[in-house]
C-alpha positions as CSV (number, residue, x, y, z in Angstrom):
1,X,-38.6,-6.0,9.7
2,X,-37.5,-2.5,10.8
3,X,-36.9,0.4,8.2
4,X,-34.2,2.6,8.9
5,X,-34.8,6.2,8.7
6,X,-32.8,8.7,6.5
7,X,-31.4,10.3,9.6
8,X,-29.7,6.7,10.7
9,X,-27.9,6.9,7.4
10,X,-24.6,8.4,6.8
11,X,-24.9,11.6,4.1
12,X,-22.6,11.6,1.5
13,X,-20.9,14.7,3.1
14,X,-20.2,12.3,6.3
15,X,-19.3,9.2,3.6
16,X,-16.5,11.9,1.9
17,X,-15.3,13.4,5.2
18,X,-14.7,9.7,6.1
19,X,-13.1,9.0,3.1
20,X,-10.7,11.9,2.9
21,X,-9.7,11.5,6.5
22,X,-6.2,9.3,7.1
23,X,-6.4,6.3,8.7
24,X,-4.1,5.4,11.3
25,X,-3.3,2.3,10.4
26,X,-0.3,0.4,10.4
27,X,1.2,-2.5,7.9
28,X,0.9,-6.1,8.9
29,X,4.6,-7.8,9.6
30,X,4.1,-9.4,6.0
31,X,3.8,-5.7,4.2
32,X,7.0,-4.5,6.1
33,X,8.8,-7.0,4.9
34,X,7.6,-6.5,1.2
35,X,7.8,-2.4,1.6
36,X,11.1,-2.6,3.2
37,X,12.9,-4.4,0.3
38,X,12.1,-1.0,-1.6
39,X,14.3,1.5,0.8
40,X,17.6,0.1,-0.8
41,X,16.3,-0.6,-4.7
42,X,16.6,2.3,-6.9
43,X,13.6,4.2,-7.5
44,X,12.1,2.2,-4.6
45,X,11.2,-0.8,-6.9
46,X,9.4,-3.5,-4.8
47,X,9.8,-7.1,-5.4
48,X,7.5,-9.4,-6.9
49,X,9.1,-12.6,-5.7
50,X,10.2,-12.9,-1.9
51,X,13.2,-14.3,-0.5
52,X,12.5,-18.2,-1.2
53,X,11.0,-17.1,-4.9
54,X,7.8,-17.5,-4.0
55,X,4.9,-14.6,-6.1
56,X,4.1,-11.8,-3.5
57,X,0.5,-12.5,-2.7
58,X,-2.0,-9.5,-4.9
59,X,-3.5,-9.3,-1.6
60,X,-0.5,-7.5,0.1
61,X,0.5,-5.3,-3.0
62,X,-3.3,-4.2,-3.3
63,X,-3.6,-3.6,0.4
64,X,-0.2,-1.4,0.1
65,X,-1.2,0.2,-2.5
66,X,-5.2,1.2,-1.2
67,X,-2.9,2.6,2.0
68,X,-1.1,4.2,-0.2
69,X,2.4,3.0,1.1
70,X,3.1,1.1,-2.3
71,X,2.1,2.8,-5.6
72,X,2.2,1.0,-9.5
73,X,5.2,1.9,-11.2
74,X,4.7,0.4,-14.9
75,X,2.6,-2.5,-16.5
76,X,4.3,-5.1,-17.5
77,X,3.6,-6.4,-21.1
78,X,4.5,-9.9,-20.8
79,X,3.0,-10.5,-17.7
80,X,0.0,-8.1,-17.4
81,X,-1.2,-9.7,-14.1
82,X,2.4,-9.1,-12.5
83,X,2.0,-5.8,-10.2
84,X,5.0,-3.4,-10.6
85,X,5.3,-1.2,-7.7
86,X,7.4,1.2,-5.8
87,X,7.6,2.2,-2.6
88,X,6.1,5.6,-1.9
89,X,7.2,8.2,0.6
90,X,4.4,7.5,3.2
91,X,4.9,3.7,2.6
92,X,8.7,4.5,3.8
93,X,7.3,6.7,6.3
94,X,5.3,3.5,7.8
95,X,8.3,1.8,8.2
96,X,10.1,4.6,10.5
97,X,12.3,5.7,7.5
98,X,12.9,9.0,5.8
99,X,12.6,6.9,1.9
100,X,16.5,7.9,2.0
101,X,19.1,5.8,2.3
102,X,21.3,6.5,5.2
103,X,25.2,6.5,4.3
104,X,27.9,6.4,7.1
């Protein structure tokens, strides 16, 4: 059994520098198509069914939402569980869009 010294740890300066730093990351082909329903709704309002009316798996909204591309918009009283959200300007910014609509 090896014990790791103090100096093989990360500080908690490193652990908030890490933390504060933006990850490049990039949404799965499931989360584009759940963000992109929210360029066209009003106030960005994301779905909570998809297009066959089956529930938006938690994991994708909560993943959206830690990468701060999706952000909750209300709670829902009736359905406390449901996840409200709205699409956020860096989530529209993942996609390649602006978060406006584009008129001809």
């Amino acid at each position: 059994m090896s014990i790791k010294s103090s100096d093989e740890r990360p500080s908690n300066a490193e652990k908030q520098a890490v933390k504060g730093r933006p990850k490049t990351i990039a949404p799965t082909s499931a989360q584009k198509r759940w963000l992109s329903k929210g360029l066209n709704q009003p106030g960005g309002k994301l779905p909570l069914f998809d297009d066959d009316g089956r529930e938006v798996p938690a994991r994708t909204i909560r993943a959206c939402i830690a990468a701060g591309w999706a952000e909750p918009w209300f709670s829902n009283p009736i359905k406390p569980d449901w996840l409200v959200c709205k699409l956020t300007e860096r989530g529209a910014e993942a996609l390649g869009s602006t978060g406006k609509s584009k008129k001809s």
